[in-house]
C-alpha positions, 0 to 999 in steps of 0.5 A: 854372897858368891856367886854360886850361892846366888845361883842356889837361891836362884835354882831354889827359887824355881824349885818353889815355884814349881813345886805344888806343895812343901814335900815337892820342895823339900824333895827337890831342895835334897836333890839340888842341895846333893848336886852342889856338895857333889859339885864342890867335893868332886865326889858323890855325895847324896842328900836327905832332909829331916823336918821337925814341927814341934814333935820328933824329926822325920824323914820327908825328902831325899835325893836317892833312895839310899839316903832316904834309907840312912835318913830314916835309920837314924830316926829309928835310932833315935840318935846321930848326926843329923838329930843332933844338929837338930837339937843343938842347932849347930852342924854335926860331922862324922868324917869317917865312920869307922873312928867315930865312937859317938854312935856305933851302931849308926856308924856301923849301918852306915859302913855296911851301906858303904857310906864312910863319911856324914855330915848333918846341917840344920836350918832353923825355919821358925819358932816351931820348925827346923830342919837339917840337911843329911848328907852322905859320902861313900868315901873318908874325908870328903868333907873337907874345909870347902866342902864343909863352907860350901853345904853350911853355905847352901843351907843359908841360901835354902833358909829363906825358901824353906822358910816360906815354903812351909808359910805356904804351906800352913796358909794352903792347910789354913785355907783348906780348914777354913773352905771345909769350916764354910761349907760344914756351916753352910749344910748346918744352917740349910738343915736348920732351916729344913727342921724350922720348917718341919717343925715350925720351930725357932732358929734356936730350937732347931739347932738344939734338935739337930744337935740332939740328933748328932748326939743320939747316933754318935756322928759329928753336926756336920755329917748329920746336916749333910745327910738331911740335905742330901736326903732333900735333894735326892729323893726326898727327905727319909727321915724327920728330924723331930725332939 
């Protein structure tokens, strides 16, 4: 790999490490992937990132907020460069809007904000999730054979940190679900032991009174268990749970 990719997976890696989640990540991949191509087409060009979990694509990061306005134009419509990368996993290129007959109304929003020139990269992350870097030229041409292997060479160093970006990400959601899953049985199991009391009932027999109770007001077992508890802990228990 050059030299300058090595720098990329180098900056990548930083931008990881420092970033508290996905979104933070994806935003700083969209700046450093702009600052890169910039760099190799010794032109302007800014960045947005689409990212597709199972359903359609969505904008979720960019480098400026013109991209971020291109980037979701497109997902409006429905159809461009970028979504088709997507879809067909190669990258798209429109090297000047105004002879490019694939999208016409894309091309023709793209003109009036004076952006001549796209191109759209994908990145496969895993079976269900892909992503495309989206960027964007004021000038025609810009992205020529350099400049093409210089993005398609960026988003192979970015592959891997994407990669393990949105891993971290769904062990933090799993996490997450599993620490607010321990805590709604933790208030279930105390509220079952406040009706056995009440009640002088079995485990079982309280479970189905708590359960009775939920179903009764139309709220979840664990809203209902959490209640019964705070009401114990405050000033003492408002309401008798009782079959």
């Amino acid at each position: 790999m050059p030299n300058a990719d090595n720098e990329s997976v180098l900056l990548l890696q930083e931008i990881l490490v420092g970033a508290g989640n996905a979104l933070e990540f994806l935003s700083g991949l969209s700046g450093l992937a702009a600052a890169a191509v910039s760099e190799a087409a010794g032109d302007d060009i800014e960045c947005a990132v689409t990212l597709k979990l199972r359903r359609r694509p969505a904008t979720v990061a960019a480098s400026s907020a013109r991209a971020l306005e291109l980037d979701n134009l497109e997902q409006a419509l429905g159809d461009g460069p970028c979504i088709r990368a997507l879809r067909e996993m190669t990258p798209v290129l429109i090297d000047d809007v105004a002879k490019d007959s694939r999208w016409r109304t894309y091309c023709r929003q793209l003109t009036e904000r004076n952006v001549h020139s796209t191109l759209g990269v994908p990145l496969e992350i895993t079976a269900d999730a892909s992503a495309a870097l989206n960027f964007f030229a004021t000038s025609t041409g810009v992205f020529t054979a350099d400049v093409y292997d210089k993005a398609i060479g960026f988003a192979a160093a970015a592959h891997n940190a994407l990669h393990l970006s949105v891993r971290i990400n769904n062990a933090q959601n799993r996490a997450d679900d599993l620490e607010a899953a321990l805590e709604s049985r933790t208030a279930i199991n105390l509220a079952c032991g406040v009706i056995m009391a009440q009640n002088r009932c079995s485990q079982e027999e309280a479970m189905a009174i708590l359960t009775k109770v939920s179903s009764n007001r139309n709220r979840k077992l664990r809203d209902v268990a959490r209640e019964l508890i705070e009401q114990l802990s405050g000033s003492g228990i408002k309401t008798h749970f009782d079959a």
